[in-house]
LUMKE-846356 format. One record per residue (C-alpha): y negated, z negated, x; residue in three letters. Coordinates in pm, whole numbers, plus 32768, in hexadecimal, padded with zeros to 4 digits. Layout:
BEGIN
YZXALA ...
//
This chain:
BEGIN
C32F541F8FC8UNK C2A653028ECFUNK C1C553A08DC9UNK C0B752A88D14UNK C10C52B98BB8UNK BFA452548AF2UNK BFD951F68986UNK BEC5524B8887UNK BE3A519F8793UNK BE1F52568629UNK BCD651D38560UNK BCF9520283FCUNK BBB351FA8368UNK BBC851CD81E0UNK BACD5281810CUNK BA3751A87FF9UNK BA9C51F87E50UNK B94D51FF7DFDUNK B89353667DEAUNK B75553957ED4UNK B60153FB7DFAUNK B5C755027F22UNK B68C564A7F03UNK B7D456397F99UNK B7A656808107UNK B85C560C8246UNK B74955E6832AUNK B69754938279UNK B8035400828EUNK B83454468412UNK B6C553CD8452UNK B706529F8381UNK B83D5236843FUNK B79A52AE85B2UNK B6A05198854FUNK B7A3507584FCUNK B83D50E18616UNK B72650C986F1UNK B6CF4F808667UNK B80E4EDE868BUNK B81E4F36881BUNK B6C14EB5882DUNK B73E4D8D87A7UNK B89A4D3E8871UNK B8014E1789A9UNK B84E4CB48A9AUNK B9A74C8A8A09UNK B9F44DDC8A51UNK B9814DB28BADUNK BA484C8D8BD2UNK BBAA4D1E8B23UNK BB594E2B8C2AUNK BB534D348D67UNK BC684C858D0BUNK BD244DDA8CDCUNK BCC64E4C8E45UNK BD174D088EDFUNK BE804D018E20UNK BE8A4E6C8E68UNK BE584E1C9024UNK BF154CE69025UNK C03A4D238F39UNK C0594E708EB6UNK C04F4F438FF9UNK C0F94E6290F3UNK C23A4E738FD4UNK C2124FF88FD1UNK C1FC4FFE9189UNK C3324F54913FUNK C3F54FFB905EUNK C396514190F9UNK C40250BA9268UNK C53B505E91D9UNK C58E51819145UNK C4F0525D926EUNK C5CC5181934CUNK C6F251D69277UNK C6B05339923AUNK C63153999372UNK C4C153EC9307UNK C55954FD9222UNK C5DB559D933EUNK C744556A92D2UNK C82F543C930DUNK C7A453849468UNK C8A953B495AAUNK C90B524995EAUNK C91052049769UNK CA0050F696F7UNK CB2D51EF9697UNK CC7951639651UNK CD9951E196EEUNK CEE6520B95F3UNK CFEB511F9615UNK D12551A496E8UNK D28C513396D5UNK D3A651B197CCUNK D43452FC975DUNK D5A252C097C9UNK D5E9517997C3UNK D5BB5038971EUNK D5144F73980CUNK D4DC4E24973AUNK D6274DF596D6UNK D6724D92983BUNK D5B44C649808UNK D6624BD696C6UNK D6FD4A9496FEUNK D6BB4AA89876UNK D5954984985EUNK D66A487998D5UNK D6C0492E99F5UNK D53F49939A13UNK D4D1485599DFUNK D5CD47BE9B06UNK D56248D89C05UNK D40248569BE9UNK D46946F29BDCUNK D53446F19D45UNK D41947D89DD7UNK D32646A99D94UNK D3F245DD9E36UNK D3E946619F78UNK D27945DBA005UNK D2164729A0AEUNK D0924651A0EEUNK CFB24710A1EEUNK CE5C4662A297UNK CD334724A302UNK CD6D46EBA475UNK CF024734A4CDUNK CF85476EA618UNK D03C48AEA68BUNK D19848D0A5C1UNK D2BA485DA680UNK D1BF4746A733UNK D1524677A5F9UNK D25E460CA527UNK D19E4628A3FCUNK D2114761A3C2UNK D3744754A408UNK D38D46CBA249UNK D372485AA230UNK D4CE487FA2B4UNK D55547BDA192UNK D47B4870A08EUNK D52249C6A109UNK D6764940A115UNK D62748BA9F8DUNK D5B94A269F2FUNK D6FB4A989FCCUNK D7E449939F2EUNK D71C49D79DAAUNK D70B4B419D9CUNK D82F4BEA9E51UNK D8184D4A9DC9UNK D6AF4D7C9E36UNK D7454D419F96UNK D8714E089F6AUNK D7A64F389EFDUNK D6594F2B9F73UNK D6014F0BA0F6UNK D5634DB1A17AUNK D4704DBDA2B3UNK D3CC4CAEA33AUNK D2A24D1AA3B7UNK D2344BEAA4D9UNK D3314B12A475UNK D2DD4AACA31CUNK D2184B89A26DUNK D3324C6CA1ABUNK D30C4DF4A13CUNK D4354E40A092UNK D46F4FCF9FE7UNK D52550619EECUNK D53C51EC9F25UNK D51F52CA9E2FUNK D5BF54229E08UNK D49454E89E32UNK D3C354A29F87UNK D2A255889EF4UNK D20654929DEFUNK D168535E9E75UNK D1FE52289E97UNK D1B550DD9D9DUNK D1034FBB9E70UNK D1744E6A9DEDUNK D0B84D3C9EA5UNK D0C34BBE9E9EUNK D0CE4AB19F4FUNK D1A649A79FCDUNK D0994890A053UNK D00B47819F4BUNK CED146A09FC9UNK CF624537A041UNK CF8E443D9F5AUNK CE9543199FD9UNK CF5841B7A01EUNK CE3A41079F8FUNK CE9D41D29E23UNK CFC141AC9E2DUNK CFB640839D50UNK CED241249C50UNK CFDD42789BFFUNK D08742229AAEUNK D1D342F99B23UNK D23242E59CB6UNK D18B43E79D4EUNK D29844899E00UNK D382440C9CE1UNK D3B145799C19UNK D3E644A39AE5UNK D40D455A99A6UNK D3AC44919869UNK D3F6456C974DUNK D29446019743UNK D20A461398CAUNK D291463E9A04UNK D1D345499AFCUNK D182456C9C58UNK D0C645D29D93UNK D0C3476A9D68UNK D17F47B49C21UNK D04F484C9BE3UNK CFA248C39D10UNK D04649759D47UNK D1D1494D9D64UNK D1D849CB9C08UNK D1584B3C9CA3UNK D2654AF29D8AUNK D3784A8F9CC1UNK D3174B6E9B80UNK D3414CCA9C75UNK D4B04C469CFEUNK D50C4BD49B85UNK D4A84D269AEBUNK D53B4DE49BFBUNK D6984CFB9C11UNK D69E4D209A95UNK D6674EA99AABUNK D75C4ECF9BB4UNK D8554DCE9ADAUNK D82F4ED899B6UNK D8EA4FED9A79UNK D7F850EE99C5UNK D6CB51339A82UNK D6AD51AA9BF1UNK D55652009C5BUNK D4EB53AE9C97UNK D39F52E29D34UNK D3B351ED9E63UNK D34D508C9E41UNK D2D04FE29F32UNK D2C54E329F29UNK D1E74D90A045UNK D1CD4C0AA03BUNK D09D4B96A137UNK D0F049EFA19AUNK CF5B498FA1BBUNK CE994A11A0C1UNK CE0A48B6A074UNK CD8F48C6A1B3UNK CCFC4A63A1D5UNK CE354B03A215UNK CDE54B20A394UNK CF504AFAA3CAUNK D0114B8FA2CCUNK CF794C8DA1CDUNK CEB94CF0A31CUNK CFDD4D7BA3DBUNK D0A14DDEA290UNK CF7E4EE4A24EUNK CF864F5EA3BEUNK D0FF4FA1A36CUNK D11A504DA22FUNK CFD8513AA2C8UNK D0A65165A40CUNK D1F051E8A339UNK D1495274A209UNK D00952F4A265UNK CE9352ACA1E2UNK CE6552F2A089UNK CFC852FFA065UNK CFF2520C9F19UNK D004527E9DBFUNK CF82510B9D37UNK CF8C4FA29DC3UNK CF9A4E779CE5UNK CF464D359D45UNK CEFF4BD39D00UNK CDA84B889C29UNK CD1A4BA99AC4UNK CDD84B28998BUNK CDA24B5C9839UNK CC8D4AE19783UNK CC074AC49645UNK CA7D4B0A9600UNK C9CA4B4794C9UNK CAF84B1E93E7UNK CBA64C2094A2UNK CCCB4C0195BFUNK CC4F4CDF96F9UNK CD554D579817UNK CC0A4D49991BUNK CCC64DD79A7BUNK CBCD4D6E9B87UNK CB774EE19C25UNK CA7E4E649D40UNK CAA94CE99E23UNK C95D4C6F9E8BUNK C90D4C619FF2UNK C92D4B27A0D4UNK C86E4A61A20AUNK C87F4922A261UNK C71E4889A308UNK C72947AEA461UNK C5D64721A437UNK C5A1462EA591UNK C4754587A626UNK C4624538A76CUNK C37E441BA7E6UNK C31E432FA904UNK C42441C9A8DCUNK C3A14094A931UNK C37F3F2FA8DEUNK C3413F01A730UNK C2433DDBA7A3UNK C1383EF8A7FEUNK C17E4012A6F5UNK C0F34130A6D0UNK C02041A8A583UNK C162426AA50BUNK C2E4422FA5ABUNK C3C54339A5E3UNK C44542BFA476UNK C2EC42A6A3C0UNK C2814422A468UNK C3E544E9A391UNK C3AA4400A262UNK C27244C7A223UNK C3134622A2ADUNK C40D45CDA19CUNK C2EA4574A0A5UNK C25C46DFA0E7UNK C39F4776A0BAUNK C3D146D69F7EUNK C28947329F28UNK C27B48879F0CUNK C3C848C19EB3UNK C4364A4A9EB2UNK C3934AF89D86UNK C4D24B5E9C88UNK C49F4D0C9C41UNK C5704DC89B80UNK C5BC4F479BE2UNK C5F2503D9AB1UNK C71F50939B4FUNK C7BA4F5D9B6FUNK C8F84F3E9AB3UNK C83A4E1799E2UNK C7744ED39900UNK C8C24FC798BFUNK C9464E3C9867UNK C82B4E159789UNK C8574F7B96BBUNK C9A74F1C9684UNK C94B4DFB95D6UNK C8554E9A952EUNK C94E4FAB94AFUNK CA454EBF9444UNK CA104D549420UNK C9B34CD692C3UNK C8D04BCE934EUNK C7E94C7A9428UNK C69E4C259453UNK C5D24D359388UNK C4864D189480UNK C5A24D529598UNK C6304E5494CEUNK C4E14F1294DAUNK C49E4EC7965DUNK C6214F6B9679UNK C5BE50A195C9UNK C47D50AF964AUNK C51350E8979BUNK C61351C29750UNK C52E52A396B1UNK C42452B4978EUNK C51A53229889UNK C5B8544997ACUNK C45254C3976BUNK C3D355F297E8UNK C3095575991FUNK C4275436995EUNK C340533E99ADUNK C3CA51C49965UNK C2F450EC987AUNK C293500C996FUNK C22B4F0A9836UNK C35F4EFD979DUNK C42E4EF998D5UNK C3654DD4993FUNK C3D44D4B97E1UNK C5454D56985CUNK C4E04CB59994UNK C42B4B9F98D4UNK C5624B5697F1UNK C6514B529955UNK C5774A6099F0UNK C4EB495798D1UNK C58249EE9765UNK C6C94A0197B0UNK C6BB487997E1UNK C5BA48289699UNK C6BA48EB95CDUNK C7D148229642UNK C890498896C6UNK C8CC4906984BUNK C8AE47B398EDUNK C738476C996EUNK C71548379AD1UNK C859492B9AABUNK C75B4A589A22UNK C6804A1D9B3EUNK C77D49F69C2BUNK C7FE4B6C9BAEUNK C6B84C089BFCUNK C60D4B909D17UNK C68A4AEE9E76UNK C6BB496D9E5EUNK C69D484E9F76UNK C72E46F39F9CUNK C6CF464EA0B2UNK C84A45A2A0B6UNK C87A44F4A23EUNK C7774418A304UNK C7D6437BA453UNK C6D742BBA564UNK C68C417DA602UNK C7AD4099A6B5UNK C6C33F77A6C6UNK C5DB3E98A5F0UNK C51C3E5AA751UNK C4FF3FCDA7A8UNK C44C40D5A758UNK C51A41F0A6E9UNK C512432DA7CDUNK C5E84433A717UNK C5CF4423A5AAUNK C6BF4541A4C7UNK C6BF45B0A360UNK C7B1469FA2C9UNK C749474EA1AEUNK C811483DA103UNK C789497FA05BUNK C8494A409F45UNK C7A34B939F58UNK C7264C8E9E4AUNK C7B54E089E08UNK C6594E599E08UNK C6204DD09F63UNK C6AF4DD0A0D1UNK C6EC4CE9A1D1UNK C5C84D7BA28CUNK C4D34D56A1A3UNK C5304BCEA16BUNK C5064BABA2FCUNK C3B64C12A2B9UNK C3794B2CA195UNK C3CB4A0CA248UNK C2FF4A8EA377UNK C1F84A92A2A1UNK C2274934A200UNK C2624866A2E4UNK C16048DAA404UNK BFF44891A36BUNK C0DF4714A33AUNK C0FA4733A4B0UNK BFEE47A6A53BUNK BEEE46A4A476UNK BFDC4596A506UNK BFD0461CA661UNK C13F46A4A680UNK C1A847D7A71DUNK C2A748A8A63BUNK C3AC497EA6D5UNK C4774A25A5CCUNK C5BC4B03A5E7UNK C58E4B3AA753UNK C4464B78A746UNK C2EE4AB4A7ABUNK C20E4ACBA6B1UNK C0984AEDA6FCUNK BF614AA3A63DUNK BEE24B80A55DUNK BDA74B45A494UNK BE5D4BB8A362UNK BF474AA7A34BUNK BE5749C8A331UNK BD074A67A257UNK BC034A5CA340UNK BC834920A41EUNK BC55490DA5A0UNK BD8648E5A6B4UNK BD7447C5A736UNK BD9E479CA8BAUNK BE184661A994UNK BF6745DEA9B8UNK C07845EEA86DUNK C0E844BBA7B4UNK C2174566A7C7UNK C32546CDA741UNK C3A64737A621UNK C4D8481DA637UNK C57048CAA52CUNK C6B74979A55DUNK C7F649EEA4A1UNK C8F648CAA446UNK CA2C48F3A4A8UNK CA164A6BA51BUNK CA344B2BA3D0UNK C9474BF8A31CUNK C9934CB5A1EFUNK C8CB4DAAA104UNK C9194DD09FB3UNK CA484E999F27UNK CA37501F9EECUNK CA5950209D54UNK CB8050A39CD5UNK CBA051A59BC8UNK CB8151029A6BUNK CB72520C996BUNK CC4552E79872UNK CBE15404997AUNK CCDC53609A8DUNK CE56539C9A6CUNK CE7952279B31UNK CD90517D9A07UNK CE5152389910UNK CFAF51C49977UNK CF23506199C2UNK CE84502D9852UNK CF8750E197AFUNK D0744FF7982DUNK CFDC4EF997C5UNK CF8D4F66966EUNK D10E4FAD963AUNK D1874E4596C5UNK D0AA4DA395E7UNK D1034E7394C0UNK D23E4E2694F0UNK D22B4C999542UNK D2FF4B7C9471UNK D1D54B4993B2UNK D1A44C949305UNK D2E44C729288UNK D2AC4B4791BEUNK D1904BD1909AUNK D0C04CF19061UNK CF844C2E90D9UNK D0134BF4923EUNK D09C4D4B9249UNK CF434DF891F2UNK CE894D3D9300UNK CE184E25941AUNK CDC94DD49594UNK CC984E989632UNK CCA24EF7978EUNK CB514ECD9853UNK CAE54EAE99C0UNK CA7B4D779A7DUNK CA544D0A9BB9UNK CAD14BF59C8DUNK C9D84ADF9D19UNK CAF04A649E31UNK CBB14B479F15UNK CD1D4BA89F37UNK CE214C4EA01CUNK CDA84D8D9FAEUNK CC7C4DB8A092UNK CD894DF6A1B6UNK CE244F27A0BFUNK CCD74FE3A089UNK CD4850F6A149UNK CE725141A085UNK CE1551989F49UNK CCA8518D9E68UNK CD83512C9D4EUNK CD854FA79D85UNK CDA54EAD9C38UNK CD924D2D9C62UNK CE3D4CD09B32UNK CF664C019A89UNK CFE74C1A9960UNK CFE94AC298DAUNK CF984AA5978AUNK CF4B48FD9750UNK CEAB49029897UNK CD4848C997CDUNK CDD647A296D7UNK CE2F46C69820UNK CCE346A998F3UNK CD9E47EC99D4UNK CEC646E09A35UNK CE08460A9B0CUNK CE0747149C45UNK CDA746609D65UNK CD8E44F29CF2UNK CE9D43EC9C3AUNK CF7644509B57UNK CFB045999B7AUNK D0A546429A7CUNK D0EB478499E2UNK D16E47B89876UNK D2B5481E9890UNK D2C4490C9764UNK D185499297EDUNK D24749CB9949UNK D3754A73986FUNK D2694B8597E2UNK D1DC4B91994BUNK D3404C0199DFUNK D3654CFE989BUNK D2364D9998FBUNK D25D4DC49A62UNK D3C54E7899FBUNK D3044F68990DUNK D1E04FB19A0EUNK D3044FF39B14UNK D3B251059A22UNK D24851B49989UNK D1B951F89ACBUNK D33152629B69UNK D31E532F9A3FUNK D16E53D09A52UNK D15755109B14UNK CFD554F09AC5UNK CFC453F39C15UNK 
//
């Protein structure tokens, strides 16, 4: 509570030496004074009016908006004087392996580390969006040597565990535990890198199928995405088995898909169909897999899993029109009729909308919990939310959650926190319009004209509900320019409402627009994982994490490095992995690596020239994945 302390101001009022002629009385005196009293307001009456407006203006504009802060501060801090607020941002406690010690394995193993990455790059396992049938295009047959590499490097992991290859080169491999009744581990990866363009060849610094090791990096095609998942589960596991001093109570399973880069229609596809078929739906403790790194925010380092992958459709966009000769053209080609389909698309892109429940505001009250450099307005937006929903009647400040949504979409940018379009790209569903094909001939009209555009969708949306978006973009386009629309199977008819109040019009079409699936595959967004202190899978996952980087080289070296913490905080992943082909295995699924540097080097040039991966960072990666292996063989929480 703040109380309003008002100081008062004693008057002394001096008596004069000299003795009155009237007999000594009190009331003359306190008449006498009432009159100078009265005078002297008479007299400064408009000063005192305006001392008193300036003191009400200074009062609105200065004085209370300092008090509405201090008092939301400390409301914010002290729950309203409820008792200490319940932070939906709790911290799980570090946890180190109770029976053995785990990171020892790694000392003076990184050469070793360093050269099982190194050869792995240098076998150029390059996938393409359209590959014949596996033992028909010998594009795939580089796979063969990749296994054979895996067998040659880590020899006790095939000694001990059990290899399968699931269609040929996808690989499940298993390490059985001693007790069958707790869940297996789910390890995942994947072998396939995106091909290395001839015409960049020249521009890569390092070859890109060179593994070269400088010192610092190791450079190359994948020895980031994602042979390092790959290669950092055999290394840990090689290394454990190498120590003679753990064998697992848990099972652990490995599965390696060969075409992520490509959807994992091939490989992570038929590798989920197994492990359901032997073990059963639901039948995983916790799957790890490729995806978010850490990354520093606010002055703070965040571990920020992604819990939830956006959805996914690609757009065939055609028009179909009348050919013909280009010396008698029509008002609009084939060509002129998607350029403004495209324009409307573009248009009214998909509005971005944030969902209380999305694991981004839970990102957002971390930060506000712990980072040092947090915006205070966002602060109060954070709280705002969190306390509207621990109120009696629950209902979300719709205000201050639209604050959040504000900051993903346009603050996050201005305040230099994310790259300009990442925060939007987080909470709504984005389009690129990305492939354009039509026309054969400068003399001919074109008659089939297609656009791809690709669509990364929202958790707070569905691929149904974007059909209908782009239903109800592009047909008013269509219609005014005297197009039939057929989309997803379906003829679309007029309907006054697409339109406000305009007519059908009759007589022959200029021509069709059809708009259909690309390249067969549909996919909503990702069932959201578990990503509080509540869930034993959270707990296990963070407290790893906290104990590995408690423990790294750099705490050793002086008390400031040693007192640094990491916070653990959901996220969400804007791109998809194997792991929509494992959703029926388990609800515990993290997209996340353990690669500390990841943030100082641009994430290692995934996906374009250069690509490289620190190698100490890699080291730490490999020390990780051996602690995860031993805490969660060691939980009977999951």
């Amino acid at each position: 509570m703040v109380v309003d302390h008002r100081s008062r101001d004693t008057v002394s009022m001096s008596m004069s030496n000299e003795k009155t002629l009237l007999p000594s009385s009190s009331a003359p005196y306190r008449v006498e004074q009432s009159d100078k009293e009265s005078n002297w307001f008479s007299k400064n009456r408009k000063s005192i009016g305006v001392l008193f407006g300036l003191f009400l203006i200074l009062q609105h504009f200065v004085i209370s908006p300092y008090l509405l802060d201090f008092w939301e501060e400390n409301s914010f801090k002290h729950g309203h004087g409820h008792g200490n607020r319940k932070s939906s941002c709790e911290q799980a406690e570090p946890i180190y392996p109770k029976n053995h010690n785990v990171s020892s394995i790694v000392e003076g193993q990184k050469d070793r580390i360093v050269n099982w990455l190194s050869g792995a790059v240098r076998v150029p396992t390059e996938v393409y969006d359209v590959m014949g049938e596996i033992g028909e295009d010998e594009r795939w047959d580089v796979f063969y040597k990749f296994s054979e590499y895996l067998e040659t490097s880590f020899p006790r992991v095939h000694q001990h565990l059990k290899r399968t290859r699931v269609i040929t080169h996808a690989l499940v491999f298993e390490w059985e535990g001693s007790d069958p009744s707790l869940k297996p581990l789910l390890l995942t990866g994947h072998q396939d890198v995106v091909p290395v363009l001839p015409a960049t060849r020249a521009l890569w610094t390092h070859d890109p199928f060179g593994g070269e090791y400088d010192g610092e990096f190791i450079w190359g095609r994948g020895s980031s995405d994602d042979k390092s998942g790959v290669i950092g589960i055999l290394s840990a596991i090689e290394l454990l088995l190498e120590s003679g001093d753990f064998t697992p109570t848990r099972s652990v399973i490995l599965a390696f898909g060969c075409d992520e880069e490509t959807g994992g229609k091939v490989g992570a596809s038929h590798l989920g169909q197994w492990i359901e078929e032997k073990y059963g739906k639901d039948s995983i403790a916790i799957l790890v897999d490729e995806g978010n790194e850490l990354e520093e925010a606010w002055g703070q380092l965040f571990a920020a899993p992604a819990v939830g992958e956006k959805g996914y459709m690609d757009l065939e966009l055609k028009v179909e029109t009348l050919g013909g000769h280009s010396s008698v053209p029509p008002q609009h080609t084939g060509i002129g009729y998607i350029a403004l389909l495209i324009a409307a698309l573009e248009k009214h892109p998909h509005e971005p909308h944030l969902n209380v429940e999305s694991p981004l505001v839970n990102y957002l009250a971390c930060g506000a919990d712990n980072s040092p450099e947090f915006p205070k307005h966002l602060k109060k937006s954070v709280y705002k939310v969190e306390d509207s929903l621990s109120s009696k009647n629950g209902k979300v400040d719709r205000k201050a959650l639209k604050e959040l949504e504000d900051w993903w979409i346009e603050g996050s940018y201005k305040d230099g926190t994310l790259p300009k379009g990442t925060g939007r790209a987080l909470v709504g569903t984005t389009q690129a319009v990305d492939i354009i094909d039509g026309g054969l001939k400068v003399n001919a009209l074109p008659e089939n004209v297609v656009a791809i555009v690709n669509h990364r969708i929202s958790l707070a949306s569905s691929v149904a509900e974007l059909q209908q978006q782009l239903v109800d973009v592009i047909y008013p386009v269509a219609h005014k320019l005297n197009l039939e629309v057929e989309a997803f199977g379906k003829e679309i008819q007029f309907h006054e409402c697409h339109m406000h109040g305009a007519k059908d019009i009759t007589g022959p079409k200029a021509g069709k627009v059809i708009l259909n699936v690309a390249h067969n595959m549909t996919l909503d967004p990702a069932p959201v994982s578990p990503f509080t202190v509540d869930s034993a899978a959270w707990r296990v996952l963070s407290g790893t994490v906290k104990g590995v980087y408690a423990t790294r080289p750099e705490a050793k070296s002086s008390k400031e490095e040693a007192e640094k913490t990491i916070i653990m905080a959901p996220s969400i992943s804007t791109g998809n992995t194997d792991t929509r082909h494992y959703w029926n295995l388990t609800r515990n699924i993290y997209r996340f690596a353990y690669l500390v540097e990841a943030k100082k080097t641009n994430h290692n040039n995934i996906h374009t020239i250069d690509e490289h991966l620190p190698a100490n960072a890699f080291v730490e990666q490999v020390r990780w994945f051996a602690n995860f292996i031993v805490n969660v063989d060691e939980s009977r929480d999951i």
